[in-house]
TIDREN-259720 format. One line per field, with one value per residue (C-alpha): residue number from 0; residue in one letter; y, x, z. Coordinates in steps of 0.5 Angstrom, whole numbers, plus 500, padded with zeros to 3 digits. Layout:
REM residues N
k = c(NUM|...)
r = c(A|...)
v = c(Y|...)
u = c(X|...)
w = c(Z|...)
//
This chain:
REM residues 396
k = c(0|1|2|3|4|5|6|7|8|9|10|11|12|13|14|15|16|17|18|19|20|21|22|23|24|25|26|27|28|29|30|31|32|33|34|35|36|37|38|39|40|41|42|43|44|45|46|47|48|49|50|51|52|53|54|55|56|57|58|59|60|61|62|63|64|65|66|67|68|69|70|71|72|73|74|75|76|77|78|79|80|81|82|83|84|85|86|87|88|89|90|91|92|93|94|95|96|97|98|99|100|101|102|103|104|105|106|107|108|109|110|111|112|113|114|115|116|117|118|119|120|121|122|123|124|125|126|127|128|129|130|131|132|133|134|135|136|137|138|139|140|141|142|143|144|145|146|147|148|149|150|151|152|153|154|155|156|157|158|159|160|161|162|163|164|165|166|167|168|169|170|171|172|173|174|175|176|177|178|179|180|181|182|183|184|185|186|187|188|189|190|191|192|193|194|195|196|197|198|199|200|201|202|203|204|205|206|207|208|209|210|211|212|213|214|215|216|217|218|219|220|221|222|223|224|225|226|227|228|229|230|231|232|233|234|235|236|237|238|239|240|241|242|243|244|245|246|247|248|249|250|251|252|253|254|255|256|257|258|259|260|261|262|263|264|265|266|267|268|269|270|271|272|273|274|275|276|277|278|279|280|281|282|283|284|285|286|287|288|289|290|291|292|293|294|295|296|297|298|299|300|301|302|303|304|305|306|307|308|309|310|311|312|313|314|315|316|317|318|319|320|321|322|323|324|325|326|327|328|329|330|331|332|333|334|335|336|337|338|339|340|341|342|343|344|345|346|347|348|349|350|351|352|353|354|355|356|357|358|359|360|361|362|363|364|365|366|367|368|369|370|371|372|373|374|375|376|377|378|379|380|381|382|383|384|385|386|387|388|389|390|391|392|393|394|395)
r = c(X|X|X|X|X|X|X|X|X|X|X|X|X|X|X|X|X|X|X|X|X|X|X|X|X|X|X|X|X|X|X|X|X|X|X|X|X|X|X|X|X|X|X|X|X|X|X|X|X|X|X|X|X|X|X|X|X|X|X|X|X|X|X|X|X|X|X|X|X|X|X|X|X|X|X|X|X|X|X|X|X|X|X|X|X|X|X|X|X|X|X|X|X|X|X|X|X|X|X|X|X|X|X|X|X|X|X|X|X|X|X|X|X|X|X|X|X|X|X|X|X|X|X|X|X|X|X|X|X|X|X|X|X|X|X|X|X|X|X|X|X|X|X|X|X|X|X|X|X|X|X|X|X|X|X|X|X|X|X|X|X|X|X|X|X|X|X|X|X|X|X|X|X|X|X|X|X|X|X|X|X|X|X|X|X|X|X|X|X|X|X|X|X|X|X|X|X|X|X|X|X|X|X|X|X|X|X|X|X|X|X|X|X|X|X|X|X|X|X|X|X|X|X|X|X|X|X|X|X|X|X|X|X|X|X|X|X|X|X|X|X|X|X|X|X|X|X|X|X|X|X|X|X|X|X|X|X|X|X|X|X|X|X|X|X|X|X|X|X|X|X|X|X|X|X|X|X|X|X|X|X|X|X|X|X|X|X|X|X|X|X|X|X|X|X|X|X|X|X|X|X|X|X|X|X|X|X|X|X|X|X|X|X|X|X|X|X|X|X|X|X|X|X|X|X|X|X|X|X|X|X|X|X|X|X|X|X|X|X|X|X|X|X|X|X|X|X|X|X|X|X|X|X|X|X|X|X|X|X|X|X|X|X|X|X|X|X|X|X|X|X|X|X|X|X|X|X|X|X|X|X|X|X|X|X|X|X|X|X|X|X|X|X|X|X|X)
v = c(534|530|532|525|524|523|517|513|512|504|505|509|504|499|502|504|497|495|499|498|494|491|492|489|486|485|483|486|486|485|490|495|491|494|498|493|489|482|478|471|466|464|458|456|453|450|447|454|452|448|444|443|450|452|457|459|460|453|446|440|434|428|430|424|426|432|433|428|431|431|431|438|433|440|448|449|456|458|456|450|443|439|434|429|424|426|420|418|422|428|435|439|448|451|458|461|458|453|447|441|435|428|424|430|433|438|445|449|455|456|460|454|450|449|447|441|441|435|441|437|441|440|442|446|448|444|445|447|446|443|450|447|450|444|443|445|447|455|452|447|446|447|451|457|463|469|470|474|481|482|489|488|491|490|482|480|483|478|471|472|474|467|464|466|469|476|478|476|479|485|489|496|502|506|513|518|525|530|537|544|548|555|562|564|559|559|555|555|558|565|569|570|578|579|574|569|562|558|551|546|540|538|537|534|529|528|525|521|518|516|513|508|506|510|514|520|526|533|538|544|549|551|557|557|557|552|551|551|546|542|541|540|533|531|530|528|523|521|519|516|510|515|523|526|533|538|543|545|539|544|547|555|558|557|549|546|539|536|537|537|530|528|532|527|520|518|516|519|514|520|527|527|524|523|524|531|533|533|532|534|529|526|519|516|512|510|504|503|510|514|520|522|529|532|539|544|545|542|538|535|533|530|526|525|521|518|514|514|516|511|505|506|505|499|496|498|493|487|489|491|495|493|498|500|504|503|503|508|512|519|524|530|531|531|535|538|541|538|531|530|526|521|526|526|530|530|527|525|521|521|518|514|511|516|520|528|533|538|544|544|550|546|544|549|548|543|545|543|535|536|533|528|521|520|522|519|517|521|516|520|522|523|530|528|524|524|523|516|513|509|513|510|512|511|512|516)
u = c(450|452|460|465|471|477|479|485|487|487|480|477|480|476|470|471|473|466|462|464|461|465|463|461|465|466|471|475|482|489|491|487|487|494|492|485|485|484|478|479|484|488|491|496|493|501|507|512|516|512|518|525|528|536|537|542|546|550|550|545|548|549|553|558|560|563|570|569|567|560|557|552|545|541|540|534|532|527|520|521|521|528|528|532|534|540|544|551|556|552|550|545|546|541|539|537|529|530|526|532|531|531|536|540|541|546|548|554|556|558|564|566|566|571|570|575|576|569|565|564|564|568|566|573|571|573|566|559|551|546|543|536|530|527|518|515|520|517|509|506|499|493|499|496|499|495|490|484|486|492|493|495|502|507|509|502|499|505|502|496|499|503|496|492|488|486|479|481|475|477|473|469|473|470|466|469|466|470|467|472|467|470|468|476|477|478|481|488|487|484|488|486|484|484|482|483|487|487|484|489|487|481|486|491|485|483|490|490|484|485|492|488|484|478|473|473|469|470|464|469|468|462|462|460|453|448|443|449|453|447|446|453|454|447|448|455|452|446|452|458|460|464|463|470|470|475|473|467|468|471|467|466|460|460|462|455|458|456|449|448|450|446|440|442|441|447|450|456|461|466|469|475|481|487|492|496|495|487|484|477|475|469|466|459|455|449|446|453|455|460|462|469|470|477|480|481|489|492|498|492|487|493|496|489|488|493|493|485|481|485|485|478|478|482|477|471|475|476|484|489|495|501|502|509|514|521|526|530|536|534|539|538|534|527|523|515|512|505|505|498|496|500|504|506|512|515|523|526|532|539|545|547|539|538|532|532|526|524|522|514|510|505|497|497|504|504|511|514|512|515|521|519|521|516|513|515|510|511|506|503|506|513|516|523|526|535|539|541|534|530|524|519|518|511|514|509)
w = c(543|549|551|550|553|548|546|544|538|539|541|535|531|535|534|528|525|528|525|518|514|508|500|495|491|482|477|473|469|472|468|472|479|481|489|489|495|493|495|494|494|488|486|481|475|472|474|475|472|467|465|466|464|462|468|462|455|455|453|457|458|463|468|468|461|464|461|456|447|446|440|440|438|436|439|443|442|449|446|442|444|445|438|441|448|451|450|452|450|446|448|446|446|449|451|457|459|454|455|458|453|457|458|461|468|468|463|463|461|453|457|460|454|449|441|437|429|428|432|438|445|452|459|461|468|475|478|475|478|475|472|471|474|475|474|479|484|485|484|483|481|485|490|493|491|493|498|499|502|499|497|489|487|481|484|485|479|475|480|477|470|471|474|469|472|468|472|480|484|488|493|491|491|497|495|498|498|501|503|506|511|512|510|510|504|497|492|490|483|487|490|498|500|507|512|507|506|501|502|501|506|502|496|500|503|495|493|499|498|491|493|497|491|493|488|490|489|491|493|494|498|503|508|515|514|517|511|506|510|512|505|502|507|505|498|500|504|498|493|498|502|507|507|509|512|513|519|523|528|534|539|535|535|527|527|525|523|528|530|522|523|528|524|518|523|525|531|533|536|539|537|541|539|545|540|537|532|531|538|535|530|529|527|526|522|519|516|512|511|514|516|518|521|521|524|518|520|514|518|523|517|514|521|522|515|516|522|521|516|511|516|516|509|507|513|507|503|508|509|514|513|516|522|521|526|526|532|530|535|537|534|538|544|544|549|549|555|555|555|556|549|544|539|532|531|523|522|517|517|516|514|519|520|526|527|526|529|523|525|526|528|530|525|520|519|513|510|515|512|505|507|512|511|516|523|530|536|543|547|552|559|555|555|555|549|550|543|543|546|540|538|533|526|522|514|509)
//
């Protein structure tokens, strides 16, 4: 295989944006669209609200009748249509998201209203606001309430309740097979002999993938062998989108992955990435399938995933995460000997909103993570960073 310089992480995005084709799309139920990425346009099919509606317990009327008895013409329940036109000098008791009969323009609240021996109400207060959530001012029909690429989450699954909208149509969850390579690794419910780790990486891309609402199978383990490997990822490849592998992308003499790609047809767009960790990573395409090659440190997988690998499989379903980095001050001082590529340091933040380093021991020190808010970004050509100066942090 041809030897590449590595790229920049904004580049591999570029290259990989262009190569993705976007699935198909179906319909299912809202109940089931939460984490789904939204693939029309939908518009309201009523006035929200859909009437005058009593912003709280208390009693409609004209607001020039304020301060004067009124007679209580009815209780109007939320649900039920007003009987009666507020007329000059009466009132009407009506509860919260009630319907606000005609006639009135005002509805204050029963704590501010007092009661005479002929049952009639009088407004007590020195002041009050009409109360009335008026039809339509939210929505009003033909509005349009969500558009095509929203990732679905509990406020958008409500609109389309409200809109009535019960089976939007959604983009396809992404295939994704995921493959460990590794003779030293054995799962998690085997106890390791010597010179062996369990594998922890590939589960930990399992619930990555399926927190970005992709369909994820799981073809285990395969040992640095070149038939095993080869036939592995090409029954990965048969039934998936995107083949997601963990390890055997550097250059040892038992890291097959690359030229097994290259044997199964695709193209290899890059293999080396100017980022740190996970500076050996592969992508490459072939007639709308994807393989994504990963290093077999844990932190560097997971890194990896997260600025890449995830990017690239929201593009499948025709969405754009929002890039996130917040500017935050540094809270001890920061310093690397290399500074050669783009860095991602694990930190968590303080109290007092400042940035804090965790102690990391490098790739394979995935512990390092289970207390991170998140990870800053050391661009390239940086070794020093003071307490003070802003930093920017990417959240997980």
């Amino acid at each position: 295989m041809e030897k590449k310089t590595s790229i920049t992480l904004n580049d591999a995005l570029t290259q990989a944006f262009q190569a993705a084709k976007s699935l198909p799309t179906e319909k299912i139920s809202f109940l089931k669209a939460s984490g789904r990425i939204l693939a029309t346009d939908i518009f309201a099919d009523v006035n929200m609200p859909p009437f005058n509606k009593s912003a709280m317990d208390g009693y409609a009327c004209r607001k020039e009748d304020l301060g004067q008895w009124l007679n209580v013409r009815e209780v109007i329940p939320a649900g039920k249509s007003p009987q009666f036109k507020n007329e000059p000098g009466t009132c009407s008791k009506i509860m919260t998201g009630a319907e606000v009969p005609a006639g009135a323009d005002t509805v204050f609240m029963v704590e501010q209203s007092e009661a005479n021996d002929q049952q009639q109400i009088r407004f007590t207060g020195s002041k009050t606001n009409s109360n009335i959530c008026l039809r339509g001012e939210d929505v009003k029909t033909g509005d349009l309430v969500l558009t095509a690429g929203t990732m679905l989450k509990a406020q958008h699954i409500a609109i389309l309740a409200a809109a009535g909208c019960t089976r939007p149509e959604v983009y396809q969850k992404p295939k994704v097979g995921i493959i460990s390579t590794g003779s030293e690794l054995v799962e998690p419910t085997v106890a390791p002999q010597a010179s062996q780790i369990r594998n922890s990486n590939g589960h930990q891309m399992r619930i990555q993938a399926e927190q970005c609402a992709c369909e994820v199978n799981y073809y285990g383990i395969v040992a640095d062998e070149l038939e095993q490997t080869r036939q592995r990822i090409a029954s990965s490849v048969n039934e998936n989108d995107v083949t997601l592998l963990s390890g055997g992308v550097s250059v040892g003499d038992f890291d097959f992955v690359p030229q097994i790609i290259q044997q199964l047809g695709f193209q290899i767009l890059f293999n080396q990435m100017a980022v740190k960790p996970g500076k050996h990573t592969t992508f490459a395409i072939n007639n709308g399938k994807y393989i994504i090659g990963l290093p077999g440190n844990p932190v560097s997988s997971f890194i990896q995933f997260e600025i890449f690998a995830k990017p690239f499989l929201y593009r499948l379903m025709n969405y754009t995460a929002p890039m996130i980095a917040l500017p935050l001050p540094l809270a001890n001082d920061f310093h690397r000997k290399k500074a050669d590529r783009e860095e991602y340091v694990p930190v968590k933040i303080n109290r007092k909103n400042e940035v804090e380093t965790i102690s990391y021991h490098g790739s394979a020190h995935i512990h390092a993570y289970h207390q991170a808010t998140g990870f800053m970004s050391i661009p390239t050509g940086v070794t020093t960073i003071s307490k003070g100066e802003t930093v920017h942090v990417r959240p997980l």
